[in-house]
C-alpha beads as a LAMMPS data file, in Angstrom:
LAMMPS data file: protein, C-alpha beads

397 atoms
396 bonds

1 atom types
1 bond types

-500.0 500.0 xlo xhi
-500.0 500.0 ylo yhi
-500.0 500.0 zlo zhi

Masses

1 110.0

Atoms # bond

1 1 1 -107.088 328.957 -178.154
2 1 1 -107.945 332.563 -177.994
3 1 1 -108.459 332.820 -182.334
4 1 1 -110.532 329.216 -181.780
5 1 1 -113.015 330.946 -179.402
6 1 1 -113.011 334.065 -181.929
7 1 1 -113.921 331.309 -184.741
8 1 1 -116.649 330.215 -182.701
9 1 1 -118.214 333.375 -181.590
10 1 1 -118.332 334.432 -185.440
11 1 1 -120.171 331.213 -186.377
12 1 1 -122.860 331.513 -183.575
13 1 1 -122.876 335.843 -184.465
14 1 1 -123.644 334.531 -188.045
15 1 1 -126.087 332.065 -187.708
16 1 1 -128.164 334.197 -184.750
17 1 1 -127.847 337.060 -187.708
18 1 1 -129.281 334.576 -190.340
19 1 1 -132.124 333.747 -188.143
20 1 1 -133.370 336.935 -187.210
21 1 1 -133.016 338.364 -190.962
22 1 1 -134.653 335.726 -192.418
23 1 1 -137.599 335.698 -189.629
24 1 1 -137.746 339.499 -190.665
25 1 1 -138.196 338.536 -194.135
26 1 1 -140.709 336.079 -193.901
27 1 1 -142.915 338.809 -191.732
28 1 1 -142.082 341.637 -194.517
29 1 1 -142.895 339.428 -197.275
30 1 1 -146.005 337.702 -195.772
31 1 1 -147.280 341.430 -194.931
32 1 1 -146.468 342.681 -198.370
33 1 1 -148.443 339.697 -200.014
34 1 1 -151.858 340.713 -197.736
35 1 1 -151.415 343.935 -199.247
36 1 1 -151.766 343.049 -202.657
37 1 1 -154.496 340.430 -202.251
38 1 1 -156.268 343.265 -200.203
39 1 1 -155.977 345.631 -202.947
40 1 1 -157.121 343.160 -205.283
41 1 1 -160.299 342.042 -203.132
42 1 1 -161.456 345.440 -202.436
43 1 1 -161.270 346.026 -206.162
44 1 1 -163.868 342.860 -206.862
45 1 1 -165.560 344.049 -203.914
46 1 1 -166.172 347.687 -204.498
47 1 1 -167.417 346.372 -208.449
48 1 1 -170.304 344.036 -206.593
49 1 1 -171.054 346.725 -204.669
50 1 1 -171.483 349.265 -207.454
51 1 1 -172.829 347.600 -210.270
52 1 1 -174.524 344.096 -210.082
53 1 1 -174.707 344.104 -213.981
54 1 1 -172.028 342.651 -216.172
55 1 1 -170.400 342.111 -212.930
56 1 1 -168.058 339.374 -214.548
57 1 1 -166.688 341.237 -217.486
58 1 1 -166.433 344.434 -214.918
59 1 1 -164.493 342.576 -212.052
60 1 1 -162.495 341.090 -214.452
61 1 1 -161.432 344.462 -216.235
62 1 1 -160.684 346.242 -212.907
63 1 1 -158.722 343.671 -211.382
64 1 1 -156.148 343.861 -214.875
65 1 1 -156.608 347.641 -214.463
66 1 1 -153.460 349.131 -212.359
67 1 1 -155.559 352.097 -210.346
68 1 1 -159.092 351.075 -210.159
69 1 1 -161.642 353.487 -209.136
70 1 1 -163.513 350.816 -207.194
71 1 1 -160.914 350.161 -204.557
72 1 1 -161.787 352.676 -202.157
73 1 1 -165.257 351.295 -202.026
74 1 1 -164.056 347.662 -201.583
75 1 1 -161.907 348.322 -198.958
76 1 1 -164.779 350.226 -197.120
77 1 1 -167.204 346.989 -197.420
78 1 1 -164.395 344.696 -196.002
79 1 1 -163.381 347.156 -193.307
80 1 1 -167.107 346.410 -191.918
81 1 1 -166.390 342.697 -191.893
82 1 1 -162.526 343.391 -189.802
83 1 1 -160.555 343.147 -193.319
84 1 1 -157.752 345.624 -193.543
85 1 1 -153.894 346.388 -193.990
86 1 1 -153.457 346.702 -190.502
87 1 1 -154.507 342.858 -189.303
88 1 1 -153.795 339.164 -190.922
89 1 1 -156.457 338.000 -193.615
90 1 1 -154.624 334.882 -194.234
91 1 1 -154.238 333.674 -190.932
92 1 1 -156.440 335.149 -188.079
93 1 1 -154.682 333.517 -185.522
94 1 1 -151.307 336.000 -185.867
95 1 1 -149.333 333.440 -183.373
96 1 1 -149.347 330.903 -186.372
97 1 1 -147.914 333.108 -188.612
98 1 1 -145.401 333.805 -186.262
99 1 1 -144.654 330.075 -185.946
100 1 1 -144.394 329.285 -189.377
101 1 1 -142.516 332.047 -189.766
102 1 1 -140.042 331.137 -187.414
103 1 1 -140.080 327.483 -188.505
104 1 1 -138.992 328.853 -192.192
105 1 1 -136.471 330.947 -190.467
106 1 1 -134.829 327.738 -188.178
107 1 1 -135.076 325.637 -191.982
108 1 1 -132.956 328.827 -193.851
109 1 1 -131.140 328.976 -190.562
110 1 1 -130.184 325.259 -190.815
111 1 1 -129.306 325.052 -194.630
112 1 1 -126.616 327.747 -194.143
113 1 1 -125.397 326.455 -191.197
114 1 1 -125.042 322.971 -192.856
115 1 1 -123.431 324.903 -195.916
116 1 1 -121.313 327.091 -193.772
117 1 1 -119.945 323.472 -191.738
118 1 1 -119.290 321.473 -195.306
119 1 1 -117.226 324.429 -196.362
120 1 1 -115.843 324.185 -193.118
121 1 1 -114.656 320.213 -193.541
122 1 1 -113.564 320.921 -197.089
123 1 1 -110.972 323.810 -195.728
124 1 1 -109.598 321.524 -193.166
125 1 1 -109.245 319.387 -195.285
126 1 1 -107.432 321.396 -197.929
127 1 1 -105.698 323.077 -195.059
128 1 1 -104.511 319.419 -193.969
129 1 1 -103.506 318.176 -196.998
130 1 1 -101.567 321.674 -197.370
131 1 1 -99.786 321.138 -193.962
132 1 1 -99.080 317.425 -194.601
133 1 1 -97.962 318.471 -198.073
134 1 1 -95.571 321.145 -196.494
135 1 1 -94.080 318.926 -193.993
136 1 1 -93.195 316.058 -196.663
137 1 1 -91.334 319.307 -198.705
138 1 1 -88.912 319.737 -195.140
139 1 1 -88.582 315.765 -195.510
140 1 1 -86.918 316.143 -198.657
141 1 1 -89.974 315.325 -200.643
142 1 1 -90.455 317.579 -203.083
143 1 1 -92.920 315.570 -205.689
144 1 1 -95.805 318.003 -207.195
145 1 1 -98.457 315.553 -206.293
146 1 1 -100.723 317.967 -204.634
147 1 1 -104.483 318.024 -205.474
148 1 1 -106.803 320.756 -203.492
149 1 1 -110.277 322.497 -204.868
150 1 1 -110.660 325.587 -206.772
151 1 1 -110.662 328.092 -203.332
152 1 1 -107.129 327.160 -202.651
153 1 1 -105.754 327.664 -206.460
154 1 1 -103.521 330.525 -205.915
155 1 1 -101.978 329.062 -203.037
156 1 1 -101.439 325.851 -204.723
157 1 1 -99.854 327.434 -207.268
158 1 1 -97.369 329.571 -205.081
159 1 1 -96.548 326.352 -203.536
160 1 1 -95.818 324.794 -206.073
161 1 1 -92.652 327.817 -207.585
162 1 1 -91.546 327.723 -203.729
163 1 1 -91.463 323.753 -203.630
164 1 1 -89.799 324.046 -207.471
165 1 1 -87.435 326.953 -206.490
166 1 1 -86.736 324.719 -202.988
167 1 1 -85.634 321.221 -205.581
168 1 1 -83.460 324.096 -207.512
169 1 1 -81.579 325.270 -204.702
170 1 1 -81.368 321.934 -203.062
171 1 1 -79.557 320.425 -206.485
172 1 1 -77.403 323.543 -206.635
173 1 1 -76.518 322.989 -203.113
174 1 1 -75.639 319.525 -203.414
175 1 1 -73.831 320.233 -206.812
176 1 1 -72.232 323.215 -205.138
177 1 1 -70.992 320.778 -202.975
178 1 1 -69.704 318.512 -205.179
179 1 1 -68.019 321.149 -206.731
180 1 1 -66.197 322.551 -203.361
181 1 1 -64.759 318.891 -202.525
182 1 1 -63.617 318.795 -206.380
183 1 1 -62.167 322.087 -206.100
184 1 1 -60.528 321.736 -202.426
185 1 1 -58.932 318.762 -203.972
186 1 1 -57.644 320.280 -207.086
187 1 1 -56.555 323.442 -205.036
188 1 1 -54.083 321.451 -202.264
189 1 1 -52.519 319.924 -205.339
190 1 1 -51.731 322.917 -207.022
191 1 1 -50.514 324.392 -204.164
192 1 1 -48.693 321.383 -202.977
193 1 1 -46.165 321.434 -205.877
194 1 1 -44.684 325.083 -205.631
195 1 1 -44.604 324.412 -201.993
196 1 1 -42.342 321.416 -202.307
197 1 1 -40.529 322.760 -204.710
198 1 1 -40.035 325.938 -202.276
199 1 1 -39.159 323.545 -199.273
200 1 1 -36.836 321.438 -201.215
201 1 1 -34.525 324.031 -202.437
202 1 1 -34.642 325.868 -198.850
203 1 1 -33.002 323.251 -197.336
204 1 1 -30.595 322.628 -200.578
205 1 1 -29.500 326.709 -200.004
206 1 1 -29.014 325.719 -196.335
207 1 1 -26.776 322.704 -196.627
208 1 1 -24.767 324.394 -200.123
209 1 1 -21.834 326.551 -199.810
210 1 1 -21.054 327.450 -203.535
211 1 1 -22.548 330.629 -204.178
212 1 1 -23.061 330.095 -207.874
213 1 1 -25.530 326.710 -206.758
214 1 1 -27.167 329.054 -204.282
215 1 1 -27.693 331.597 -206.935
216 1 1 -29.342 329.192 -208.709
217 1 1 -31.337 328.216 -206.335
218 1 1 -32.701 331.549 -205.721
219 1 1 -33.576 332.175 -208.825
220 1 1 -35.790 328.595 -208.894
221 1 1 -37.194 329.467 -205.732
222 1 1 -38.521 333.267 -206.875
223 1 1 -39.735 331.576 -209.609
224 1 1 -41.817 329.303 -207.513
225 1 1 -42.793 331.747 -205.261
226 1 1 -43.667 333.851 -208.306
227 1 1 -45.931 331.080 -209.445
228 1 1 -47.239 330.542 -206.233
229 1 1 -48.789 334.401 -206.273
230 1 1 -50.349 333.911 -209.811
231 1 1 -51.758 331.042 -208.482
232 1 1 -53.390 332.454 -205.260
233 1 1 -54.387 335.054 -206.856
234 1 1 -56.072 333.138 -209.571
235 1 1 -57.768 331.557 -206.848
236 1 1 -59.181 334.464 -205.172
237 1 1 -60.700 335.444 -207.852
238 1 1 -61.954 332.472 -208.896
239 1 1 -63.682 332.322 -205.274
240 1 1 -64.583 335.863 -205.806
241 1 1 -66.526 335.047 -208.949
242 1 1 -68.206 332.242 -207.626
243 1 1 -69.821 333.591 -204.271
244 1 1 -70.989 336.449 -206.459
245 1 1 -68.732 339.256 -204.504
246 1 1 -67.914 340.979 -207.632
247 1 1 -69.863 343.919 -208.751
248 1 1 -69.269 344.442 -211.764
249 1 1 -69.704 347.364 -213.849
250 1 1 -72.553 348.256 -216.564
251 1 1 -70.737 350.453 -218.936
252 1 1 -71.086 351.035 -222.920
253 1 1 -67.952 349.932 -223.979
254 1 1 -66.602 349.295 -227.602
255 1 1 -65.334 345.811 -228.087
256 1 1 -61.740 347.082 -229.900
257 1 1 -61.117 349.002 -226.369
258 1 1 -61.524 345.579 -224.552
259 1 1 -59.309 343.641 -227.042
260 1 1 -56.211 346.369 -226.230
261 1 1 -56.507 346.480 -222.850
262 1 1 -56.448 342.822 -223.256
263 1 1 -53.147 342.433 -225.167
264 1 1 -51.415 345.121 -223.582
265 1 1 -49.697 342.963 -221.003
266 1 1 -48.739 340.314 -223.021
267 1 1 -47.668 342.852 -226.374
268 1 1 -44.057 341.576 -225.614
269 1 1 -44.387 337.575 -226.095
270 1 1 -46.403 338.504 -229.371
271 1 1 -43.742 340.832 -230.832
272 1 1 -41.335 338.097 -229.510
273 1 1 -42.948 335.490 -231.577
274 1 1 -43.422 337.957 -234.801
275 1 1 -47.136 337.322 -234.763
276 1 1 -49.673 338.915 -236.479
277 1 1 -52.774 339.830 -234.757
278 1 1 -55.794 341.550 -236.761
279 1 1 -59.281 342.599 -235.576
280 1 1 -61.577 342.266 -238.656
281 1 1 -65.014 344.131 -238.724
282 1 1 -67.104 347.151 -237.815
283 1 1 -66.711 347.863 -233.908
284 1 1 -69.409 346.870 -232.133
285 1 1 -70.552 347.911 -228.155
286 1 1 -71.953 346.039 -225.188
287 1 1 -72.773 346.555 -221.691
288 1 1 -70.033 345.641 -219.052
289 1 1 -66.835 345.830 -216.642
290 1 1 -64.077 346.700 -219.202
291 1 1 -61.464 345.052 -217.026
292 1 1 -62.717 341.888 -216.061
293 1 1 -63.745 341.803 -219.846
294 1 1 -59.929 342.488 -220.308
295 1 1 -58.975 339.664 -217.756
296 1 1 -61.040 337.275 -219.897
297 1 1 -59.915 337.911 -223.464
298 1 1 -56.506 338.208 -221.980
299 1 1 -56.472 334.325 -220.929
300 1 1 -58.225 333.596 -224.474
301 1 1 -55.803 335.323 -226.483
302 1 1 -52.766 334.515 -224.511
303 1 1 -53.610 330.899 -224.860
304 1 1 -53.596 331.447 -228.821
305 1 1 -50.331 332.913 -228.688
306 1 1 -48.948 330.588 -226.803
307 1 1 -49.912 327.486 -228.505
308 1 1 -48.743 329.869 -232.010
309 1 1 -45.213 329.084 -233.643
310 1 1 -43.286 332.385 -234.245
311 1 1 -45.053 334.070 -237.617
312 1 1 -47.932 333.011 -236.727
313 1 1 -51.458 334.399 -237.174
314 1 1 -54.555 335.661 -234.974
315 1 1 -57.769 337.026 -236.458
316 1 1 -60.582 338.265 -234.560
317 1 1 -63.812 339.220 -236.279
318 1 1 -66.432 341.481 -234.934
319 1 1 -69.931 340.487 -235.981
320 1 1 -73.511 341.711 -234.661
321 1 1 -76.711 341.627 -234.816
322 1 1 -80.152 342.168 -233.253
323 1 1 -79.837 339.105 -231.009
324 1 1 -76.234 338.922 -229.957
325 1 1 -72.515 340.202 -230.814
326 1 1 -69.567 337.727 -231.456
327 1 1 -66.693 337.832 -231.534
328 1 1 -64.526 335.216 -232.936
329 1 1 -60.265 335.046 -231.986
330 1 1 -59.131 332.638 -234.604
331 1 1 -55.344 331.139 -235.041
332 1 1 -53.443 328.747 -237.884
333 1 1 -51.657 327.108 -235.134
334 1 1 -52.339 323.030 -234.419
335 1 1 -55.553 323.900 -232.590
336 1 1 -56.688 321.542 -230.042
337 1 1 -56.502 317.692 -229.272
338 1 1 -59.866 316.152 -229.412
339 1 1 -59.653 314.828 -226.066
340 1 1 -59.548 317.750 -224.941
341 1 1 -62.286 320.068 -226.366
342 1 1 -64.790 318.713 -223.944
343 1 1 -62.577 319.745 -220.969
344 1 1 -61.263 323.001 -222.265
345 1 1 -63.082 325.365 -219.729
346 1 1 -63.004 322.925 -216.757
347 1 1 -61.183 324.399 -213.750
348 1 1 -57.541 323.023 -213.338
349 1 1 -57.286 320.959 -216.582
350 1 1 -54.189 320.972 -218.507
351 1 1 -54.322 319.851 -222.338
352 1 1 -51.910 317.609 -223.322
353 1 1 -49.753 320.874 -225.107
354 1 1 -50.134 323.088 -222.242
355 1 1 -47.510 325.236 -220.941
356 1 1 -45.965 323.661 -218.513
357 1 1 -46.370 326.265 -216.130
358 1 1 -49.361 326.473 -217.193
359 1 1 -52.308 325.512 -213.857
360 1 1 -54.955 325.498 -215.957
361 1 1 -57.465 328.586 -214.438
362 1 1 -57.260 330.690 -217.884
363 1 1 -59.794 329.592 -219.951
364 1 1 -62.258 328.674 -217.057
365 1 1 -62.101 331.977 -215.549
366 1 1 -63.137 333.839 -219.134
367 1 1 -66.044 331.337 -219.565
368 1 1 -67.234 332.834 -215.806
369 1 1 -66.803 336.393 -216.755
370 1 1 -68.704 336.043 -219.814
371 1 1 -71.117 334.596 -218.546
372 1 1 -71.533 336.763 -215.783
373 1 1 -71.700 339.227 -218.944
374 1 1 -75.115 337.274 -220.507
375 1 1 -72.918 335.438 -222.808
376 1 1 -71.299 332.005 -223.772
377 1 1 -67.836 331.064 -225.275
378 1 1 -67.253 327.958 -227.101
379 1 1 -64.160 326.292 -229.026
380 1 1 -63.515 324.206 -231.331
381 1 1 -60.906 323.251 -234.533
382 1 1 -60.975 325.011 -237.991
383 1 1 -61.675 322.749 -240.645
384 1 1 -58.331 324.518 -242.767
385 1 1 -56.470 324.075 -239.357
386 1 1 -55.705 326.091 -236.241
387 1 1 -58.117 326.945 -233.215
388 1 1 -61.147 329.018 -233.251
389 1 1 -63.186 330.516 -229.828
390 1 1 -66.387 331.971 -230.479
391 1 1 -67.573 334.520 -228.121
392 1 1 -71.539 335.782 -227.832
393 1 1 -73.257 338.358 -225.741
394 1 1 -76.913 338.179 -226.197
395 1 1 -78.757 341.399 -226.016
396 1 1 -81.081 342.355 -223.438
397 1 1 -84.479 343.096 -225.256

Bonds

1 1 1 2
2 1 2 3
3 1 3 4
4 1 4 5
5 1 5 6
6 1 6 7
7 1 7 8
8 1 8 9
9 1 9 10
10 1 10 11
11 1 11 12
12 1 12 13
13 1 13 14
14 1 14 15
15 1 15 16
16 1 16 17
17 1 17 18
18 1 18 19
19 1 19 20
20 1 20 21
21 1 21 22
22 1 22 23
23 1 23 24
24 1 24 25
25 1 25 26
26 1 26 27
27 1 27 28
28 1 28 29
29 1 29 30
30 1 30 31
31 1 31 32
32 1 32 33
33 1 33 34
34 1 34 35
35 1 35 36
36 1 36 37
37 1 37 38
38 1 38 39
39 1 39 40
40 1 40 41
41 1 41 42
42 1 42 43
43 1 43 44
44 1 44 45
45 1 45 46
46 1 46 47
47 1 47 48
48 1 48 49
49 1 49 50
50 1 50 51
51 1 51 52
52 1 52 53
53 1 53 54
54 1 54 55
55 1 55 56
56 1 56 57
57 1 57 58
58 1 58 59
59 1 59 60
60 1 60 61
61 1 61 62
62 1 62 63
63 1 63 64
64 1 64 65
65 1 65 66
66 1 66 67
67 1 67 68
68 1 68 69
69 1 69 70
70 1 70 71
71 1 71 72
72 1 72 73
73 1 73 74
74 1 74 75
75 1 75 76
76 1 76 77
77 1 77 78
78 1 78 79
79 1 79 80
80 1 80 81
81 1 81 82
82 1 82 83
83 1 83 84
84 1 84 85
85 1 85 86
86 1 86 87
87 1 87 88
88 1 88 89
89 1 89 90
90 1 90 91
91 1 91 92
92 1 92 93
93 1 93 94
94 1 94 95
95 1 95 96
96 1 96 97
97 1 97 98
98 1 98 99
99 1 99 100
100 1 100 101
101 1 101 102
102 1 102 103
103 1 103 104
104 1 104 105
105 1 105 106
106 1 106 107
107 1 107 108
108 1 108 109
109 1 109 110
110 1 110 111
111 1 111 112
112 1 112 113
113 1 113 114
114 1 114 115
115 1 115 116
116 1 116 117
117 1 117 118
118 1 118 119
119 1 119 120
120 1 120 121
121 1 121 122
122 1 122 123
123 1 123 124
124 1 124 125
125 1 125 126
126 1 126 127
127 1 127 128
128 1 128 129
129 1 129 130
130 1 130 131
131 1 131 132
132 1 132 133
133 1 133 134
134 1 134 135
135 1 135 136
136 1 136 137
137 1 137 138
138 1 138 139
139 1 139 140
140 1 140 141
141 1 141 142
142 1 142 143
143 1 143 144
144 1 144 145
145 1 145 146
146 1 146 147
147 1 147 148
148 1 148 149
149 1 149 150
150 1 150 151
151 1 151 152
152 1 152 153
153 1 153 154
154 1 154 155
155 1 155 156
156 1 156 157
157 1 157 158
158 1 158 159
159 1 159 160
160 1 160 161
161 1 161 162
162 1 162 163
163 1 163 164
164 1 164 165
165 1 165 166
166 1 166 167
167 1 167 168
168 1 168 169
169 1 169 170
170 1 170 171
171 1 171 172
172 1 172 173
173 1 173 174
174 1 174 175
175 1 175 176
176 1 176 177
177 1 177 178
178 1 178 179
179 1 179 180
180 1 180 181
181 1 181 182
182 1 182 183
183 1 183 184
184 1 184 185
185 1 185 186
186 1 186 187
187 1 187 188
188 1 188 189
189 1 189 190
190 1 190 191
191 1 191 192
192 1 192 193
193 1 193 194
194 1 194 195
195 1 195 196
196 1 196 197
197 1 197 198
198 1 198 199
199 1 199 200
200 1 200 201
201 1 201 202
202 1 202 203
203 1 203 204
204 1 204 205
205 1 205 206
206 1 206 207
207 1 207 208
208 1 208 209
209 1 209 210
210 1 210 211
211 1 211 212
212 1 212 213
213 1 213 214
214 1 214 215
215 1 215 216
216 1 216 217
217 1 217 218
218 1 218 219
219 1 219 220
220 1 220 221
221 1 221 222
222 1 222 223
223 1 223 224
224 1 224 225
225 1 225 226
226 1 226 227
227 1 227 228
228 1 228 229
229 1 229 230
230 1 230 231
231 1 231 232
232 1 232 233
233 1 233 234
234 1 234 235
235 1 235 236
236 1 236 237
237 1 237 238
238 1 238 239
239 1 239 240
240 1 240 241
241 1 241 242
242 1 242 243
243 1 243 244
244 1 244 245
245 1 245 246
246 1 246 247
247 1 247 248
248 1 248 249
249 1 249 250
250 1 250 251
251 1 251 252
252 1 252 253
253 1 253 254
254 1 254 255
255 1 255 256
256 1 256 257
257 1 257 258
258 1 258 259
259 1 259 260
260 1 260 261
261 1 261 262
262 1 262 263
263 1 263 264
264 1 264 265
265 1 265 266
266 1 266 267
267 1 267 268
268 1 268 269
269 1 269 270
270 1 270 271
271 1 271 272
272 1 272 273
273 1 273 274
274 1 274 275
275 1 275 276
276 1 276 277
277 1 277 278
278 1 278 279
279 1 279 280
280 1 280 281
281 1 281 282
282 1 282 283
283 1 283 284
284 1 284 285
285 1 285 286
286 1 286 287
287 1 287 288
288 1 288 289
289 1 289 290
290 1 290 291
291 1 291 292
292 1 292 293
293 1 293 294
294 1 294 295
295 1 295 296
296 1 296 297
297 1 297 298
298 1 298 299
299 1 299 300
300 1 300 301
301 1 301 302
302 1 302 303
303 1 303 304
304 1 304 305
305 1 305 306
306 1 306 307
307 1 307 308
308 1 308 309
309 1 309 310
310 1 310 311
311 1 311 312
312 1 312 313
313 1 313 314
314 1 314 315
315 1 315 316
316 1 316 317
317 1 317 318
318 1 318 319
319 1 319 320
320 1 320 321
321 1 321 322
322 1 322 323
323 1 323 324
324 1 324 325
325 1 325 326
326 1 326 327
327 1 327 328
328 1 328 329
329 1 329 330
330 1 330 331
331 1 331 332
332 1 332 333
333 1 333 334
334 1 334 335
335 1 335 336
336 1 336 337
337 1 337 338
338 1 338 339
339 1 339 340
340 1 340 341
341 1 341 342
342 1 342 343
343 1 343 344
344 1 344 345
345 1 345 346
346 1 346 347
347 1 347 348
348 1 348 349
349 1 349 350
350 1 350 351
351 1 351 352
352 1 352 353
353 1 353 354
354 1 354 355
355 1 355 356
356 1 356 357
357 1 357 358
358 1 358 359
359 1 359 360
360 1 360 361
361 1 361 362
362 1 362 363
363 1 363 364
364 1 364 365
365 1 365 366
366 1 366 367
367 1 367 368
368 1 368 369
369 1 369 370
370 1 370 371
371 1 371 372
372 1 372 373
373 1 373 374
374 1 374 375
375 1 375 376
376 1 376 377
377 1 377 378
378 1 378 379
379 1 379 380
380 1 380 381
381 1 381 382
382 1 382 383
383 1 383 384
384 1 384 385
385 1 385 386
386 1 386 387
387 1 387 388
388 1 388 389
389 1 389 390
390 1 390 391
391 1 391 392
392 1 392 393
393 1 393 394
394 1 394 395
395 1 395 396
396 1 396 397
C-alpha cells in the first residue's frame, strides 16, 4: 500500500513539474521572440528616421546586417510610442499571454501524462503476462511461449535460462529418480544372495557336529562375508560418486604412473596366468586424482585379465594430441558377446562370461571416474579378435 501511494505521489510530483517547466518555457521563449522582433523593428525604424531616401534598399540591408548602427535610434522612436524590452508588443493585454501560455502548458502537460499512463498499461501488462508466465513455470509448465516488448528483453531472456535450467533439473530429478528405484532394486538383490548364503550355512554350523563339515562351512561363509565387504564397499563409493562427495584431486600426473598403481594389486593373477602386458607409446600427462584414476583402470584391466586364457596378451597404447589423450588397453582374448556391448558399463550387469563372483560394479564405476575426469571410455571387439577399451581425456583449452 505504502510503495502504491509512493507511485502515486511521483506521478502527480512529475506532472505538477512538467507543468510549471513548460509554463516557464513558453514565458522565456515568448519573451525571447519580442526581443528579436524589437531589435529588428527599431532597426527599420531608426533607417526611416534617418534617411527617407533609398529607404527600401537601406532597411533592407540593415535588417540582414548583424549590428546595425540604426538600432539605437529605432528603439528611441518606439520607446515614445510604449514599445520596449521591458513590456509585451505582441499582446498588450499580458493576462492573455499568460493564458495561452498556460493553455500550451496544460496541452504538453496532458500529452506526457497520456504517454507516461500508456507506458504505464503496457508494463502491467508485460508485468502480468510475466507473473502469469511465472506461475504456469511452478505448474509444471515450462513451454517458452512468452512474448513481451523490447523494455522487458533482458528479463525475458533471464527467464527464459532459469525456466530452461528449471526443465533440466526437473528431467534429472525425475531420471534421478528412476535411477534410485532401479538401483534400490538391484542393490537388495545383490545383497540378498551373500546374506542367504550367510544365514543358510549359520544354521548348517549350528545343527553339524563333524568338524571337518564345519570347517567347511567356515571357510564358505568368510568367503561370503568377504564378498559381502567388496560389495558394500563398492556401493559406497558408487553413492559417493554419484552425490558428488568426492573431491578429487587436480594433479599432473603421467599416465604410466596410473597404469602401475593400477596393476599392482592384481600383479599376482597376471603372473599366475603368464600374461604379457605392454604399454606402447610416448608417456603422456593429464590433470587428476591418481588413485581413483588407479581404481578405474584397475576394474578395466582386471576385467581383461580375467576374461584372458593363460599366455595371453594386453597392449595399451598411449596416444595424444592437441584435443585429447587416449589410451587404448587391448587383449587377444574372445572379446565380448554382442549382446552385451550395449550394457557393458550399466551398473549391476553381468555378461554372459562373467566371473561368477563377479556383481557387476567394475566397469561402471571407471566410466564415472573418467568422466568425472572430462573424459569418455568406450568398448568394443577387434576386428583380428580379442577386446579393445578406448579411453579419452579431452583437454581443457
Amino acid at each position: 500500500m505504502s510503495s502504491l501511494r509512493k507511485n502515486s505521489s511521483y506521478k502527480l510530483g512529475m506532472l505538477i513539474f512538467i507543468l510549471l517547466l513548460s509554463f516557464v518555457f513558453c514565458i522565456l521563449t515568448y519573451n525571447l521572440l519580442e526581443n528579436i522582433l524589437l531589435e529588428k523593428l527599431s532597426t527599420v525604424i531608426g533607417v526611416i528616421n534617418k534617411n527617407s531616401r533609398d529607404i527600401e534598399i537601406l532597411a533592407m540591408n540593415q535588417l540582414k546586417a548583424e549590428h546595425s548602427q540604426y538600432t539605437i535610434s529605432g528603439k528611441e522612436v518606439l520607446k515614445k510610442y510604449g514599445y520596449n524590452s521591458a513590456g509585451f508588443i505582441f499582446l498588450k493585454d499580458k493576462k492573455k499571454v499568460i493564458y495561452i501560455s498556460l493553455l500550451f502548458s496544460i496541452l504538453i502537460t496532458f500529452i506526457f501524462y497520456s504517454n507516461m499512463k500508456i507506458s504505464g498499461n503496457s508494463r502491467k501488462k508485460n508485468i502480468e503476462k510475466l507473473k502469469n508466465y511465472l506461475e504456469n513455470t511452478n505448474k509444471g509448465d515450462y513451454s517458452l511461449n512468452l512474448s513481451i516488448d523490447e523494455d522487458f528483453t533482458i528479463l525475458s531472456d533471464e527467464l527464459y535460462k532459469t525456466v530452461v535450467n528449471l526443465r533440466e533439473l526437473k528431467k534429472q530429478a525425475m531420471q534421478d529418480k528412476i535411477n534410485l528405484k532401479e538401483n534400490m532394486a538391484d542393490i537388495s538383490h545383490q545383497l540378498k544372495t551373500p546374506i542367504t548364503s550367510i544365514n543358510i550355512m549359520a544354521q548348517l554350523m549350528e545343527n553339524n557336529e563333524s568338524k571337518e563339515e564345519s570347517q567347511e562351512y567356515i571357510n564358505r561363509l568368510s568367503k561370503q562375508i568377504r564378498r559381502l565387504e567388496t560389495l558394500t564397499n563398492s556401493l559406497l563409493t558408487m553413492s559417493k560418486l554419484d552425490a558428488d562427495a568426492i573431491e578429487f584431486k587436480k594433479e599432473t600426473i603421467e599416465i604410466k604412473n596410473i597404469i602401475d598403481l593400477a596393476i599392482e594389486p592384481i600383479v599376482y593373477l597376471i603372473e599366475k596366468k603368464d600374461i604379457q602386458l605392454n604399454v606402447i607409446g610416448q608417456d603422456i600427462t593429464i590433470k587428476g586424482d591418481v588413485y581413483w584414476l588407479g581404481e578405474a583402470f584397475l576394474n578395466i584391466i582386471k576385467n581383461s585379465v580375467e576374461h584372458l586364457n593363460n599366455n595371453g596378451e594386453i597392449d595399451i597404447f598411449l596416444e595424444s594430441n592437441p584435443i585429447f589423450a587416449e589410451v587404448k588397453i587391448e587383449d587377444n582374448g574372445s572379446g565380448f558377446y554382442r549382446e552385451d556391448l550395449p550394457y557393458l558399463f550399466k551398473r549391476f550387469y553381468k555378461g554372459k562370461n562373467a566371473n561368477k563372483d563377479s556383481v557387476g560394479i567394475g566397469l561402471s564405476m571407471s566410466k564415472t571416474i573418467i568422466e568425472k575426469h572430462n573424459g569418455e571410455i568406450s568398448a568394443e571387439n577387434r576386428v583380428e579378435g580379442g577386446a579393445r577399451f578406448k579411453v579419452k581425456f579431452y583437454q581443457k583449452i
